[in-house]
Structure formats: C-alpha cells, structure tokens
C-alpha positions in Angstrom: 7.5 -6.8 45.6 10.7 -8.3 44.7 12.4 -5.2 44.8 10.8 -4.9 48.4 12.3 -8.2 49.4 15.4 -7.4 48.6 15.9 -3.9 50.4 14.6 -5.7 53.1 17.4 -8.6 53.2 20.1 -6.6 52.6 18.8 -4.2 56.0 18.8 -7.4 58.2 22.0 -7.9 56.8 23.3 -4.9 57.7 21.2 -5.0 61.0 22.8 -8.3 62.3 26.7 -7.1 61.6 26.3 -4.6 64.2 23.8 -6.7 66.7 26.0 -9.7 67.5 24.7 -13.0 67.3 21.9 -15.4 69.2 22.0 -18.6 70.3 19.6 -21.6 69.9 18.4 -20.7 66.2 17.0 -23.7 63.7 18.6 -23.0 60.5 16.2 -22.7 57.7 16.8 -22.5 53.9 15.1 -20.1 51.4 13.8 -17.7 53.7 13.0 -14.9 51.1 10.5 -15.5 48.5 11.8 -13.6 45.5 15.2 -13.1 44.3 16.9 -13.4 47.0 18.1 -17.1 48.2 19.1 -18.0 51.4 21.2 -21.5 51.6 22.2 -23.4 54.9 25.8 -24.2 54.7 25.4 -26.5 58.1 22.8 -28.0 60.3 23.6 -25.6 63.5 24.8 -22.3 63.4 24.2 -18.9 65.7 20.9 -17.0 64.9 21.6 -13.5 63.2 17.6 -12.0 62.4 14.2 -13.8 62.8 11.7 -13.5 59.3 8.4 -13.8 59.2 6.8 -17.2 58.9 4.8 -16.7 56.0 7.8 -15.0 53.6 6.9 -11.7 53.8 9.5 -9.1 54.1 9.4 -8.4 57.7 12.4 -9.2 59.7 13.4 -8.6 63.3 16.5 -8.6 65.9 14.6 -10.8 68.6 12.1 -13.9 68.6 8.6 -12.7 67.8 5.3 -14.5 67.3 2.3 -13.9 64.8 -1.1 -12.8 66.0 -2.3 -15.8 65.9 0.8 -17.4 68.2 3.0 -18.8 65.3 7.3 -18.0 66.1 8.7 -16.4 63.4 11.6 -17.9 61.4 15.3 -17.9 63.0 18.0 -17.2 60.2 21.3 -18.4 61.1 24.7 -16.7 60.7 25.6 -20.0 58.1 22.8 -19.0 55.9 24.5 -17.0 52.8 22.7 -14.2 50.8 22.8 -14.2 46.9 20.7 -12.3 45.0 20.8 -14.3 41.4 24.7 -13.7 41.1 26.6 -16.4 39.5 28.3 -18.9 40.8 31.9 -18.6 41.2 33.8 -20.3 38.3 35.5 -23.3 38.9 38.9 -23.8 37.9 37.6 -25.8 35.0 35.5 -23.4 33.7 38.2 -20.7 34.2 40.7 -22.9 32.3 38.4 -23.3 29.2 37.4 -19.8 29.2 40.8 -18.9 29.5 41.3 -21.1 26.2 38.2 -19.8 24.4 39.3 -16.3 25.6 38.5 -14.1 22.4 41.2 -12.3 20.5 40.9 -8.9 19.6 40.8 -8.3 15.9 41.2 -4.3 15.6 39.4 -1.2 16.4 37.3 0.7 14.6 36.1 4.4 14.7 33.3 4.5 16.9 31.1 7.1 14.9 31.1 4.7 12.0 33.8 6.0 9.7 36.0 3.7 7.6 38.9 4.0 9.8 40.2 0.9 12.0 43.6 0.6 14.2 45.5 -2.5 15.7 45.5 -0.7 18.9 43.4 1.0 21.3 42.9 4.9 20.4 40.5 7.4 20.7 39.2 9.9 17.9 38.6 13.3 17.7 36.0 13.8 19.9 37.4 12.0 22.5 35.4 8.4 21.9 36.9 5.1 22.3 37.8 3.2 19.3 35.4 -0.1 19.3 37.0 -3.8 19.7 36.2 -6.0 17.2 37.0 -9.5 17.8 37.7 -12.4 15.5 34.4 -14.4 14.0 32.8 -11.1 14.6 33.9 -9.3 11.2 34.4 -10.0 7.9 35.6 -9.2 4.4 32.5 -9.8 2.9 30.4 -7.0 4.3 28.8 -8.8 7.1 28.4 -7.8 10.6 27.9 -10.0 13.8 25.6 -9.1 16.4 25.1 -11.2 20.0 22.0 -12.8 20.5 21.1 -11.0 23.8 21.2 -7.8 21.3 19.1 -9.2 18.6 16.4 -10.2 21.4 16.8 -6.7 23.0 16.1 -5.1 19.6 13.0 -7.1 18.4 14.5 -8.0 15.3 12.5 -10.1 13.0 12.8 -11.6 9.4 11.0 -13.0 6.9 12.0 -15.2 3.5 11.5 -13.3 0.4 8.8 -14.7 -2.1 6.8 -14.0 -4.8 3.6 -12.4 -4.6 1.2 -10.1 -6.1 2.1 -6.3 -5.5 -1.0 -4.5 -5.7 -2.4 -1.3 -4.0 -5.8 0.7 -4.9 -5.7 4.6 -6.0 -8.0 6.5 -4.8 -9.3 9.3 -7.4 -12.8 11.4 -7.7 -14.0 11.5 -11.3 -17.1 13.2 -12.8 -19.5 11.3 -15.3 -19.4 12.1 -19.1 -21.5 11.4 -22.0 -19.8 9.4 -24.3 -19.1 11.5 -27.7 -19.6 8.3 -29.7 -23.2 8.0 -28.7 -24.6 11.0 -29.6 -26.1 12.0 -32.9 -28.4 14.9 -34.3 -31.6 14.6 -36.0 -31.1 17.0 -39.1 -32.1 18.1 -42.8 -29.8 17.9 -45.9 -32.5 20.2 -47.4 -34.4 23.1 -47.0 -37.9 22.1 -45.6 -40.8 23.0 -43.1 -42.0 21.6 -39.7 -45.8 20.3 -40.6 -45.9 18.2 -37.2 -43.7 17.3 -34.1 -43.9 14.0 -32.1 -45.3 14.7 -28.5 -41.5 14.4 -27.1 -39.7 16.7 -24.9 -35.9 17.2 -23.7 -35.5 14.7 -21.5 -37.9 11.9 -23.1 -36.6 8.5 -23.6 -36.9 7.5 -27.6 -35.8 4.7 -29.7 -34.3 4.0 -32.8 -36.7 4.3 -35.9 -39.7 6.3 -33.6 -41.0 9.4 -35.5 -40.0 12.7 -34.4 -41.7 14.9 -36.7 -43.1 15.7 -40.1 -41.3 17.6 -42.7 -42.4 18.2 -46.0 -39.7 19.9 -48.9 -40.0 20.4 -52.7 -36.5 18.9 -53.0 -38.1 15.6 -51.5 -41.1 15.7 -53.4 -39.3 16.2 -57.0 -36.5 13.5 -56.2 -39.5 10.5 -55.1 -41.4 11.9 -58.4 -38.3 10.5 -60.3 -37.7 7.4 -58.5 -41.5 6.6 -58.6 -41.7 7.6 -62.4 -38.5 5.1 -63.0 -40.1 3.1 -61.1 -43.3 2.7 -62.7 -41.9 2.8 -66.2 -39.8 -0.9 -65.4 -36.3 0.8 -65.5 -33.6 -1.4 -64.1 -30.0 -0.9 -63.8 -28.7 2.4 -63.6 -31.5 4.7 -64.0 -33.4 3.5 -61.2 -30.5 3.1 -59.0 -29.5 6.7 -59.9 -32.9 7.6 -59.1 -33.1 5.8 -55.8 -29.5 7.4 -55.0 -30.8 10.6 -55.0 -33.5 10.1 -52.6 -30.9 8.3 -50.4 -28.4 11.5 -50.6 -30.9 13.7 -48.8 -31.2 11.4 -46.0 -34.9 9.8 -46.9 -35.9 7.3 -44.3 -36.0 3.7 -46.1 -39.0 3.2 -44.5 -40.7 6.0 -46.2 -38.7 4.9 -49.6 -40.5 1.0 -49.1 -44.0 3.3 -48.4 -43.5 5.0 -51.7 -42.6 1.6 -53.7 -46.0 0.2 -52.1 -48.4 2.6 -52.7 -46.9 4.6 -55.3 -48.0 7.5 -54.6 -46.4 10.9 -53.2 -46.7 12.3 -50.1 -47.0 16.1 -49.0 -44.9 14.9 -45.8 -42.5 12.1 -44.6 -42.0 10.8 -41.0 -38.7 11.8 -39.9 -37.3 9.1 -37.4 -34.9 9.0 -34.5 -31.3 7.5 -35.1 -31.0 5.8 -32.1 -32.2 4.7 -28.7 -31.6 7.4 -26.4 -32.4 10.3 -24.1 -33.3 13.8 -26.0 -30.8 16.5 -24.8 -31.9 19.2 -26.9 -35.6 20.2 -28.9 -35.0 22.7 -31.8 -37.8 22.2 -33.5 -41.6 23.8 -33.7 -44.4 23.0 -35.2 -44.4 25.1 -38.6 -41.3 26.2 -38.7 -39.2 27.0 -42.1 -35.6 23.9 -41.3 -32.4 24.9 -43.4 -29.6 22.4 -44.5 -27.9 21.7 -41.1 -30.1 22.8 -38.6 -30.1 21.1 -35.5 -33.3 19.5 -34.4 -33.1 17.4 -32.0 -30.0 16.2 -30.1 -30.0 12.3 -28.7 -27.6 10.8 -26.5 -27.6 7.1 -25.9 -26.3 6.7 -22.0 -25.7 2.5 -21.2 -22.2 3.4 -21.5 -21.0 6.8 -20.3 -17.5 7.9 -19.6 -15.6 8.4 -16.1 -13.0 11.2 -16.1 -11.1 10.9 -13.6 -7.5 12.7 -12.4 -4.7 10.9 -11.4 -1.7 12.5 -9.1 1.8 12.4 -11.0 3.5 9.7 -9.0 0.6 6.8 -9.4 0.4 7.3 -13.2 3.1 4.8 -13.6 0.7 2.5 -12.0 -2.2 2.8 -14.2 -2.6 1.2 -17.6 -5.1 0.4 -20.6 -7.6 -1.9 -19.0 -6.7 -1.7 -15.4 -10.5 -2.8 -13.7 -11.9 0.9 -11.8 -14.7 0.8 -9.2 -16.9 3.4 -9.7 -19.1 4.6 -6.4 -21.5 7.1 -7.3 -21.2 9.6 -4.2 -25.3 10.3 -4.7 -25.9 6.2 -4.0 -24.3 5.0 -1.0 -23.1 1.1 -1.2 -24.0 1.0 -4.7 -21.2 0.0 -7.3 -20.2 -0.2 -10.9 -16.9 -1.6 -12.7 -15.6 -0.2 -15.7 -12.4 -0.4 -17.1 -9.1 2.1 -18.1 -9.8 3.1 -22.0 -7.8 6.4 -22.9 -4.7 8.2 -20.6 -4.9 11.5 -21.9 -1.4 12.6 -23.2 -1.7 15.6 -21.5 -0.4 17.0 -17.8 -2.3 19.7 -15.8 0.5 22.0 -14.9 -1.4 23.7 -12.1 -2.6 20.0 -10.1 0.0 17.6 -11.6 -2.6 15.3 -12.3 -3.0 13.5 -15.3 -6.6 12.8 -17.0 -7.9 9.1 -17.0 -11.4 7.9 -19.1 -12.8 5.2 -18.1 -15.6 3.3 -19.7 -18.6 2.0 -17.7 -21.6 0.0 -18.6 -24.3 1.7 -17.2 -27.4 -0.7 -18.1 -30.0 0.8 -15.6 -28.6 4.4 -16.6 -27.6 4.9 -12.6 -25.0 7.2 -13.3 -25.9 10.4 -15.4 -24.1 13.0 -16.4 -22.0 15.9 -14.4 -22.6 13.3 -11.7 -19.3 13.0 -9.1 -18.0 9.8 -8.4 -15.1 8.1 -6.4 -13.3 5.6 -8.2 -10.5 2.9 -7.1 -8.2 2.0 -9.7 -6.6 -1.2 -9.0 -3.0 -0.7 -9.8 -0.1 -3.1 -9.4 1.9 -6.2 -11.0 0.4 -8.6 -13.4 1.7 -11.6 -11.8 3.5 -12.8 -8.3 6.8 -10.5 -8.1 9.4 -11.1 -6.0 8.3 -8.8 -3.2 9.3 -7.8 0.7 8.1 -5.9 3.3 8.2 -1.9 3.3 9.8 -1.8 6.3 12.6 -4.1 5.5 14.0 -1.6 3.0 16.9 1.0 4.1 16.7 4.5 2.3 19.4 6.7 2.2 17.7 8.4 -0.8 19.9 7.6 -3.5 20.1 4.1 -2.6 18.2 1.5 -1.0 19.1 -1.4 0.9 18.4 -4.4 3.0 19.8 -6.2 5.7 19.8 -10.1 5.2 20.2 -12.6 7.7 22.5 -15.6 7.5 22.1 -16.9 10.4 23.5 -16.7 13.6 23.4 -13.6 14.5 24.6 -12.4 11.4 23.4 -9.5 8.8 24.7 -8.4 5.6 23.6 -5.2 4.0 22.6 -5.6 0.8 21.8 -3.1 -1.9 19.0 -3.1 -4.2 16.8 -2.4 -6.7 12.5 -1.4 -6.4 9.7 -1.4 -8.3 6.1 -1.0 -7.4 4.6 -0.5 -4.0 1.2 -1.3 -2.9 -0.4 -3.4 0.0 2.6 -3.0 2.4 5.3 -4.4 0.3 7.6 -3.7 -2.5 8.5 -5.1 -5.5 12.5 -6.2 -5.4 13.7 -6.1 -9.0 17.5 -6.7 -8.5 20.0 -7.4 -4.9 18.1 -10.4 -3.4 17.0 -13.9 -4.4 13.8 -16.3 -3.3 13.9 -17.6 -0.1 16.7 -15.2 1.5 15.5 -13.8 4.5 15.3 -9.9 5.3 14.9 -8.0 8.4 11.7 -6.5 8.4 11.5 -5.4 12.2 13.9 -3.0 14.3 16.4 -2.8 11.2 17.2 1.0 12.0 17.8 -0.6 15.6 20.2 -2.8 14.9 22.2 -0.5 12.3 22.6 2.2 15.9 23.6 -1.1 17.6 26.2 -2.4 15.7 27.3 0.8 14.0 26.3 -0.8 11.0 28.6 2.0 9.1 31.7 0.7 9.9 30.8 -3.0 8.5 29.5 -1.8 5.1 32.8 -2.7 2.7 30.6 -4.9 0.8 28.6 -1.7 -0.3 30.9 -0.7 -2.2 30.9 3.1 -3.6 30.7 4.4 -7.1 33.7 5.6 -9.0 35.2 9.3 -7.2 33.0 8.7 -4.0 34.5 8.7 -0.8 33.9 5.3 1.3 32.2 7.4 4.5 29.6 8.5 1.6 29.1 5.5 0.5 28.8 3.1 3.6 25.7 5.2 5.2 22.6 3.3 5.2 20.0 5.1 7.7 17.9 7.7 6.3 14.3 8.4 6.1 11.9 5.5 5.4 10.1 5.4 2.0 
C-alpha cells in the first residue's frame, strides 16, 4: 500500500509539471496517508492535482466528485512532497558535525589479511582497502561495530555462569547373569542318586531346600567315626578331627546336628540347595552313579543381574564408576529400573569403537531376565556447577576455539579458549573467560563477515613460527 501511495504521488507530480496550474484551490496538508507528506507552505496557492477525499491513492488533473457527491481534495502548487528524507541541516548542525567529523585512522586489507596502509589503496584483486576510523580500533584486539549493524545481525549475549553441564548417552545393552550369584550343587565324593526333589530347570528354590538324596560309603564311614567319638565322650582334638572330616566332603550341618540327635547312621543324606535362586541346569537322575565334581544342578540367584552395555569412543570420557543408568527394558514399555556404572572394561572393540560398560541393577521383582535387550541412558556430565556457555557462542577453527565478548557499546573482543564437557546445549569453559563476562551467543559468524573480524584479531596472538594470517582466522565449522 505504501509503496502504492507513493508511485502514485510522484505520477501527479510529474502530471502537474506538464498541465499548468488551476486556480481557486483550498490548500490542504497531509494529503497522502503513508509515507509520503504533503506540508502547506501558505494559506493560498494555485491548485496543481485534486486527491481523493478519503486518502486513497487516486489523483486527478480536474475537480471530481465521489459517488456519493463529496469534491475531491485540491492540492496546491505550495504543498511540498517528502517522502521521509531528512531535513536539511542547519548551519548549526553542519558546524558541529563538521567538528565531530571523524578522522580516518588507516586502511586495512579488505579480505582480512594483516596488512593496513595510511592511504587509500587497493589489493590484488582489485578491492578497496577499508577505512578505519579513530575509536573504532584498537590495540587490544577489539573491534567496533555500529549499532544499526548489531541490530541488523541479531546479535545477542548472555553473562557466563556456572552451572551443571550434563547430557544423557544413549546406549542399548543386553541383560546378564551376574557370575557372583551363581553356584553348583556338587559331590566331593563318589556317590549314587537314591532320590531327586520334584524340581525342574526353571523352578524357583531357596537356600537350605532339598534337592536330592545321595547315599556314599565315604559318607557313611566318616559319620561312623564322628558318631563313635562322639559316643565315647572324646573332646578336643579327636572329635574335632572327626567332625572335620565330615565337614571336608561337604556334609550338610543339618544332617551333622540329625546325626548328633539320633545317633544313628543313615543309608542317605538330604542334599540342599546353596542359595535362593532359579535352576538353570538339572544333571541329575534318579539312580544314577555321581563322581567327585559332577555338576548337578546349576542355580543362579537373579535380584541383581548385570547390564552390558557399549559405549562409542568419544562419550567414554564422560562415563565413570557410579554414574546413575536408566535401564528401559525394550519388552515393557514405560517401565524403568536404575542401576549404577560398576566395571569399564579395559578393553576397546577394534571393529565398533565402542568400549564395554557393566552396570549393576537391582532387579527385586526379577523383571529383567537374561539375554533380555535394553536401552539404557547414562547420565554423564560434571559433578558440580562449571563455569559453562552456550554451544553456539563458541568459534571453531579446529585447532582453536574462541569467543567473542562484548564490552559494551558496540564492541567485541575475540577471545580464545579452553573446553571441556558438552551436554544440554552448553559447554564447559575451563580457561579464556571469567564469571559474569558476557558472550555472543547469536549471529557471531554474522558479525565476524560484517566486520572482517580477521583483520581486528592482534590480540589472538599466534604461536611461535606461525604466520599472523594463520593465526587471526576464527570462522570455521561449528562443533
């Protein structure tokens, strides 16, 4: 519309130069509704154009009336046209702009190089060198930028302060039994099966329940002893030597209290489970001739179980001994378990560049179960509030980071510095700024194309044998 408004002046401008004028006009100021301003410089004046009462941008040579019987507007020749120009100066503002009239400092190369000249020159391409003016450039590695070109840019900053860095790695896992809760029911002698408990791989059993029935020779003669010593009133060592032998080949002590009670021997003796657990494995028959060693039954206790887990290369940093894990079994949606980092295996899987991580979880209601898959979120990052900033605030070049600070005023000064961990949309800042400073964390690449931030980067000062245009470079790709 306003663009439409003022096409449409400047025509009736143009119209009326070459139409002459007309008499008995009523001068009227603003006729245009927009940008463009019509003022009466006098109270009579020739007519040059008539507008349309109601401001829109319709204009004509000779009176007209509206449908409904309204005259349009006369514009007279007196009226000027400005479409938001400024005013003309006066010679007092001239005089003090003429005083406050900035001095040019030197020129520097326009495509950021460290190369300046007191005079006006071009480079190699043909580019202009840059002014630079006084106030706008100093020695301490700071550059100046108006605030018309901070505004353009979108630039914003924000105080660095200390926070918690954290971030949440995502790994899938598998579940484990834990080796330290399983154990084997077996014989330290040579024996035979008489009777098996009705249990089954898979059965829940607890600790001190019979399993089966064994009867041995070996057994027999060594609770003949003890009950002879036994009966006889020994004390000290022979009774004890005879009790140690029935303890060496792994009697129950219930059975050794049965055979203290009723002193008398019997053909068989219950054989009990170790532990509260699940069977995993059933060796054993009815009958059957059991050497030293054999394995009969196999029991693994399963409230705790064991999460392995693999963690990519880069996050292993971020993970250690007794970081809190999330386990989400993939089989139970919205069901959760916590557990915490116990072992990171020493060793790297060449292939995946992964690294192996246990974790221990309590698994009460025995949810999780073996071979199961899981996704687990490891909660990785600092202990305590760091001293921390944005992501985006940070310049990479690759082999150095940096930020730009503001001071105020419309000035920035690039500052290098040191990381540490990322997580949550920030970084942790180890070395290069302090608490409080603020950083610009939005349109930073924008203003470094602005201001050729290159060329104002003496503050960054290069490393021993490096040439100063390696060295000022700051853009690069974004970590």
């Amino acid at each position: 519309m306003r663009r439409a408004i003022a096409i449409g002046a400047a025509a009736a401008v143009c119209a009326a130069a070459g139409a002459g004028l007309y008499a008995g006009a009523i001068p009227r100021a603003n006729p245009f509704a927009g940008a463009v301003t019509v003022a009466v410089a006098a109270e009579g004046g020739a007519t040059i154009y008539y507008q349309d009462p109601d401001g829109k941008p319709f204009y004509s040579l000779t009176p007209k009336k509206t449908p409904d019987g309204r005259a349009w507007r006369a514009v007279p020749a007196s009226a000027e046209i400005s479409f938001d120009e400024a005013e003309e100066p006066t010679a007092d503002t001239k005089a003090v702009d003429a005083k406050t009239e900035r001095k040019i400092k030197y020129y520097r190369n326009p495509m950021g190089l460290p190369d300046t000249s007191p005079v006006p020159k071009k480079d190699s391409m043909g580019m202009d060198y840059i002014a630079v003016y006084e106030g706008e450039d100093t020695d301490d590695g700071s550059v100046k930028l108006s605030p018309g070109k901070i505004q353009r840019t979108g630039a914003r900053s924000e105080p660095v302060v200390r926070r918690p860095v954290t971030t949440l790695i995502r790994a899938p896992g598998t579940v484990q039994e834990d080796e330290r809760r399983i154990s084997v029911v077996a014989l330290r002698f040579e024996g035979f099966v008489e009777s098996v408990a009705n249990v089954t791989t898979g059965d829940h059993v607890h600790k001190g329940q019979p399993l089966l029935n064994v009867y041995s020779p070996a057994l027999s003669s060594a609770a003949a002893e003890y009950l002879s010593a036994f009966n006889a009133g020994a004390t000290g060592k022979e009774l004890k030597g005879a009790r140690r032998r029935l303890e060496n080949l792994a009697t129950p002590e219930a059975a050794i209290k049965e055979l203290e009670r009723t002193k008398e021997i019997s053909l068989s003796i219950p054989w009990l489970a170790p532990q509260d657990g699940e069977i995993l494995e059933r060796n054993v028959v009815p009958g059957m001739r059991a050497g030293p060693g054999d394995v009969l039954f196999r029991i693994a206790d399963h409230r705790l179980v064991w999460v392995i887990v693999d963690v990519a290369e880069r996050d292993l940093p971020q993970v250690g001994l007794g970081t809190k894990v999330t386990i989400r079994p993939r089989a139970f949606a919205g069901q959760s378990l916590s557990g915490t980092v116990a072992l990171i295996y020493p060793h790297l899987n060449a292939a995946t560049r992964t690294a192996r991580i246990r974790i221990e979880v309590p698994n009460p209601d025995e949810v999780l179960r073996p071979e199961m898959y899981v996704d687990a979120e490891i909660e990785a990052g600092t202990p305590g509030p760091v001293l921390a900033v944005a992501e985006s605030a940070v310049l990479d070049s690759g082999s150095r980071q940096a930020v730009l600070v503001d001071r105020g005023e419309g000035r920035f000064e690039p500052r290098e510095v040191k990381l540490g961990r990322r997580g949550g949309g920030f970084v942790e800042v180890t070395q290069g700024v302090s608490e409080g400073e603020a950083v610009v964390t939005s349109a930073n690449f924008l203003i470094d194309a602005e201001s050729n931030l290159k060329a104002a980067l003496k503050g960054f000062t290069a490393p021993e044998g490096t040439q100063p245009a390696q060295a000022a470079g700051t853009t690069g790709a974004r970590p």
